[in-house]
C-alpha positions as a Markdown table, in Angstrom:
| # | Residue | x | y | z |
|---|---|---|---|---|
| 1 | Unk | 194.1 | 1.4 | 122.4 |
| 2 | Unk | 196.6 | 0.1 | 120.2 |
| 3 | Unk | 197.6 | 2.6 | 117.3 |
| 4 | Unk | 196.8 | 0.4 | 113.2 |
| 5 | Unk | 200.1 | 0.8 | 111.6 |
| 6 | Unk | 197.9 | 3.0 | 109.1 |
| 7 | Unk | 197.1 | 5.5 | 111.4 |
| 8 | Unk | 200.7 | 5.4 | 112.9 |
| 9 | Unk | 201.7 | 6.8 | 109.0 |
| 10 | Unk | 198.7 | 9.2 | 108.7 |
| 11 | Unk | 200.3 | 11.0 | 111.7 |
| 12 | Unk | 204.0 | 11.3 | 110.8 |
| 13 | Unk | 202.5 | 12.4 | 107.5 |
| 14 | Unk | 200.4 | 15.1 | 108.9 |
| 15 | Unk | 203.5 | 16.2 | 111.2 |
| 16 | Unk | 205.9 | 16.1 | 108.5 |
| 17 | Unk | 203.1 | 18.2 | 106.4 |
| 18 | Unk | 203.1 | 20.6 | 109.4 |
| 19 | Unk | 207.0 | 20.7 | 110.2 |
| 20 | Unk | 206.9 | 22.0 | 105.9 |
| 21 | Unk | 204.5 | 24.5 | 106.3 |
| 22 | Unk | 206.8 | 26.0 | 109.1 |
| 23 | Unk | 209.5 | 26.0 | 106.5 |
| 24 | Unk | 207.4 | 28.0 | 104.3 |
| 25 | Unk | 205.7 | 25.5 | 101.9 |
| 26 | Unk | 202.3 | 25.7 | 101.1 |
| 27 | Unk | 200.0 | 22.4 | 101.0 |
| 28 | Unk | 198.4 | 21.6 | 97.6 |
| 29 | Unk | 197.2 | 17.7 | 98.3 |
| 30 | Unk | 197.7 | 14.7 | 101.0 |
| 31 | Unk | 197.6 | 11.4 | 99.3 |
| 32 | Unk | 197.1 | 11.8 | 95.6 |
| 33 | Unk | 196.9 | 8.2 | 93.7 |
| 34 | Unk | 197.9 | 8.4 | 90.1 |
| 35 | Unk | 197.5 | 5.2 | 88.1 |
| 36 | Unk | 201.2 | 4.2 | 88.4 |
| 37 | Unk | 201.6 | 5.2 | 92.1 |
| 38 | Unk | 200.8 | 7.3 | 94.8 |
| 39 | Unk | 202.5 | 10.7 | 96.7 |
| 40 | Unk | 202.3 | 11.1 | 100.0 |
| 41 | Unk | 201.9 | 15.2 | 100.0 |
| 42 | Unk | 202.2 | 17.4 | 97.6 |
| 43 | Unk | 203.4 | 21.2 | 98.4 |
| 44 | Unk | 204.1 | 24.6 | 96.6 |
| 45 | Unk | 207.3 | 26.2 | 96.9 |
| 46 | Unk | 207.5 | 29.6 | 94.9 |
| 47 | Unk | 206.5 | 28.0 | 91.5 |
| 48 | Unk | 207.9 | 24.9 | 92.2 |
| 49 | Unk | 205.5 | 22.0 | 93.0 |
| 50 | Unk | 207.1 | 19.5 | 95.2 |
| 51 | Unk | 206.3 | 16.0 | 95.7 |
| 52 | Unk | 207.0 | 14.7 | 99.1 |
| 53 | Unk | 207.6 | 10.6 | 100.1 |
| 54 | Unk | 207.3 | 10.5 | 103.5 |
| 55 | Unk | 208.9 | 7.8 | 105.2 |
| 56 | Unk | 208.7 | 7.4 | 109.2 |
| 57 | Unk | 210.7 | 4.8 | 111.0 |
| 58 | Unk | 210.6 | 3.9 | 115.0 |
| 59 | Unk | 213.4 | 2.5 | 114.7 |
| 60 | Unk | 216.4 | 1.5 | 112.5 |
| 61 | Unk | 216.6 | -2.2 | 113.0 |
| 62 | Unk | 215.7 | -2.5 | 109.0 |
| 63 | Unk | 217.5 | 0.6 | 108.0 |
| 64 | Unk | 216.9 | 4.6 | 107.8 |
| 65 | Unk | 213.7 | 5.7 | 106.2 |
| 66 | Unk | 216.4 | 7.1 | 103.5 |
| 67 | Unk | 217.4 | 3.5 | 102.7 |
| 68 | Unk | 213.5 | 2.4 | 101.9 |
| 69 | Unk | 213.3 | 4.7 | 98.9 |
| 70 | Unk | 214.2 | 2.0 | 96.6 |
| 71 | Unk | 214.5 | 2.3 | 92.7 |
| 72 | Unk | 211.2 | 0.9 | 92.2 |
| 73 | Unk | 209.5 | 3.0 | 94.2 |
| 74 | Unk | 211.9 | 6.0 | 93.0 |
| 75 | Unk | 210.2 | 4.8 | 89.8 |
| 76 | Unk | 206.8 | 4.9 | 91.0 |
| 77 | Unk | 207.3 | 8.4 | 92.4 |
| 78 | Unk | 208.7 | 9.7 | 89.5 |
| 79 | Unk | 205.9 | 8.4 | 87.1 |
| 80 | Unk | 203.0 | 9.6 | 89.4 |
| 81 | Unk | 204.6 | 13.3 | 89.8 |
| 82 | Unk | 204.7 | 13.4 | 86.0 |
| 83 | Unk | 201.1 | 12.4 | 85.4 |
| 84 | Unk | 200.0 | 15.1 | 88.2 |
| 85 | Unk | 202.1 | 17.3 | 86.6 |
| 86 | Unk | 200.3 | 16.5 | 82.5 |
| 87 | Unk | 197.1 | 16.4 | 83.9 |
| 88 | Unk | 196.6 | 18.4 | 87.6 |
| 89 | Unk | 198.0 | 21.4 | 87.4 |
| 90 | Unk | 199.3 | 24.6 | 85.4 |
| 91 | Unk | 202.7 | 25.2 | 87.7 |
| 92 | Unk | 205.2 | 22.8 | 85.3 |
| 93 | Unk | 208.3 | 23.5 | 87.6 |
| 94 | Unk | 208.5 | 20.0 | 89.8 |
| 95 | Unk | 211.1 | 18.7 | 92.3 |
| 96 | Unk | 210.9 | 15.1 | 94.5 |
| 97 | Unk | 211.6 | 15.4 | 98.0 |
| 98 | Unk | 212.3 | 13.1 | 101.0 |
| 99 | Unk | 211.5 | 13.6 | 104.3 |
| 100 | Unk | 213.0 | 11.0 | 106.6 |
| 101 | Unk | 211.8 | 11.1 | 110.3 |
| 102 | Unk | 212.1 | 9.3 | 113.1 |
| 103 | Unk | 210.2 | 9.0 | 116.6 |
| 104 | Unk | 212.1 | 11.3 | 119.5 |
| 105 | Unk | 209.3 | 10.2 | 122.3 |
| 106 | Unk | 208.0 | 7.0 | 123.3 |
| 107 | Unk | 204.6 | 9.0 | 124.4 |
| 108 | Unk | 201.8 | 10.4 | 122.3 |
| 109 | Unk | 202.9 | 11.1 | 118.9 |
| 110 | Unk | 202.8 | 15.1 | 118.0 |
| 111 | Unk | 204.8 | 16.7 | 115.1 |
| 112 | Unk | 207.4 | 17.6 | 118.4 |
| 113 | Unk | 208.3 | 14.3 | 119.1 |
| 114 | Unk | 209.8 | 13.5 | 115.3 |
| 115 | Unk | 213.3 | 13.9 | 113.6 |
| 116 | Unk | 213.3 | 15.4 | 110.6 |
| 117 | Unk | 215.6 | 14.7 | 107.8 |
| 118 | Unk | 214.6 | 16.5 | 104.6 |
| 119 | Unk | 216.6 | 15.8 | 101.5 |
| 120 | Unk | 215.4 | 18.3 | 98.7 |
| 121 | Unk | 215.4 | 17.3 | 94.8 |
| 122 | Unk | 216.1 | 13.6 | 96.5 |
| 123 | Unk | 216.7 | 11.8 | 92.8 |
C-alpha cells in the first residue's frame, strides 16, 4: 500500500519527536495550529520552550530541508510561537529550532533509518 505523502510527514515527525526525546527534550504538543500558522512539535528544554519545524526530504533534487525554511514561513513560525507563548503557557523563555532529516533506508521507515540535522535557535 502506497504511503499519502501526509502520513509520509506524520512519521518523520514522530521520529524526529523521538530522536529529541533521546537528546533529553521533553514533549509538550505535536501539531499546534495558531491563527497565523502552525508548529510542527513543541518541546521543553530546562525552562526553555522550543518550537520545532520539521522538515523531511527523500531526496535533494529541490534542495535540503534547510533550504525550504523560507522567510515566509520563518514568519509564520515566528508569529505562531509568539501567540502560544501569550496565550498557552506560563514558561516565557522560547527558542525556534530546525530539524532537517533525510531518509537513510529505502525500507520501512523507523526513527533509525533518518538523518538528523538539528540547528538550534535556527533564526
Amino acid at each position: 500500500m502506497k504511503q499519502t505523502s501526509h502520513s509520509i510527514g506524520q512519521q518523520a515527525e514522530n521520529a524526529c519527536c523521538e530522536y529529541l526525546k533521546q537528546q533529553g527534550l521533553k514533549l509538550v504538543a505535536k501539531n499546534y495550529r495558531g491563527h497565523r500558522g502552525e508548529i510542527d512539535i513543541i518541546m521543553q528544554d530546562g525552562n526553555t520552550l522550543v518550537f520545532v519545524e520539521v522538515r523531511f526530504r527523500k531526496n535533494s533534487f529541490y534542495g535540503s530541508g534547510l533550504e525550504s525554511v523560507n522567510i515566509q514561513k520563518q514568519q509564520r513560525i515566528l508569529n505562531t510561537a509568539e501567540q502560544y507563548l501569550q496565550n498557552e503557557t506560563k514558561l516565557k523563555n522560547g527558542r525556534i529550532d530546525v530539524v532537517a532529516m533525510s531518509q537513510k533506508l529505502q525500507n520501512e521507515q523507523t526513527e533509525d533509518n533518518y538523518s538528523f540535522e538539528w540547528i538550534k535557535n535556527a533564526f
